[in-house]
C-alpha positions as a printed Julia matrix, in Angstrom:
67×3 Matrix{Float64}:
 13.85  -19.03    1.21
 15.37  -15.9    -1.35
 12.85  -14.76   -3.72
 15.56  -15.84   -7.22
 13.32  -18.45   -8.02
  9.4   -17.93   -9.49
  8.22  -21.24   -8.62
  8.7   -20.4    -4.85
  6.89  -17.2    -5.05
  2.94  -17.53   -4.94
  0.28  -14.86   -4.76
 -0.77  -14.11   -1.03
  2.23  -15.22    0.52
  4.16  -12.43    2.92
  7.82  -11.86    1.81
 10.61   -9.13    1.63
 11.24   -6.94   -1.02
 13.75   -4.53   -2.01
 12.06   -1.2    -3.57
 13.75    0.51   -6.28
 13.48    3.74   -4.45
 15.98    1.44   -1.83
 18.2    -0.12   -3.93
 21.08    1.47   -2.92
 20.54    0.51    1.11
 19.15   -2.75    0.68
 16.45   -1.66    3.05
 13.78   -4.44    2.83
  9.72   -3.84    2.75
  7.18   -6.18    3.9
  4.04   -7.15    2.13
  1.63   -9.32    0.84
  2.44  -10.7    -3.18
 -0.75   -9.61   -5.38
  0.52  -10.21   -8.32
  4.04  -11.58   -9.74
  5.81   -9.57  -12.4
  8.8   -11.41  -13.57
  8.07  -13.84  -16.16
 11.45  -15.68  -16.56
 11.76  -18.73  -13.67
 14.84  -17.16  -11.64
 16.5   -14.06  -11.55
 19.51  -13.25   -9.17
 18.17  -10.22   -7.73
 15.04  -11.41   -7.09
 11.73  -11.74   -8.74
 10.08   -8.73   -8.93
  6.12   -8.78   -7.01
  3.4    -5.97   -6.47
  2.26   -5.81   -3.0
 -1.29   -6.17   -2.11
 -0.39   -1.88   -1.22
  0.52   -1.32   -4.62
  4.79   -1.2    -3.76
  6.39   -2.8    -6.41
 10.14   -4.73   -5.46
 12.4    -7.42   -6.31
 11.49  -10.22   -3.41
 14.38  -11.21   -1.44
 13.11  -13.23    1.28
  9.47  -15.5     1.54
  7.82  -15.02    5.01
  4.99  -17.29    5.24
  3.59  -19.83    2.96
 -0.03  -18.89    1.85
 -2.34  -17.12    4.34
């Protein structure tokens, strides 16, 4: 699944995010959501998550389901 649309996205699931710090490469981060920081129910580039780490990025791809 992409990470466009909020409903998909729940806290403690593992996904893929883009950092803003990688933007321009696309290279993706893996982590555990902790908290979800877009409030609007789909956004093309991805709603944006904090990592259980503290990383914030726009998700792009959903790992697991809930641990």
């Amino acid at each position: 699944m992409n990470g466009q649309n909020r409903e998909d996205i729940k806290i403690g699931q593992e996904v893929e995010v883009v950092l803003k710090s990688d933007q321009g490469t696309g290279k993706l981060t893996r982590g555990i959501v902790s908290e979800i920081l877009t409030n609007s129910s789909f956004h093309p580039r991805g709603i944006k998550v904090r990592l259980e780490d503290g990383q914030v990025g726009r998700a792009r791809n959903i790992i697991s389901a809930l641990k």
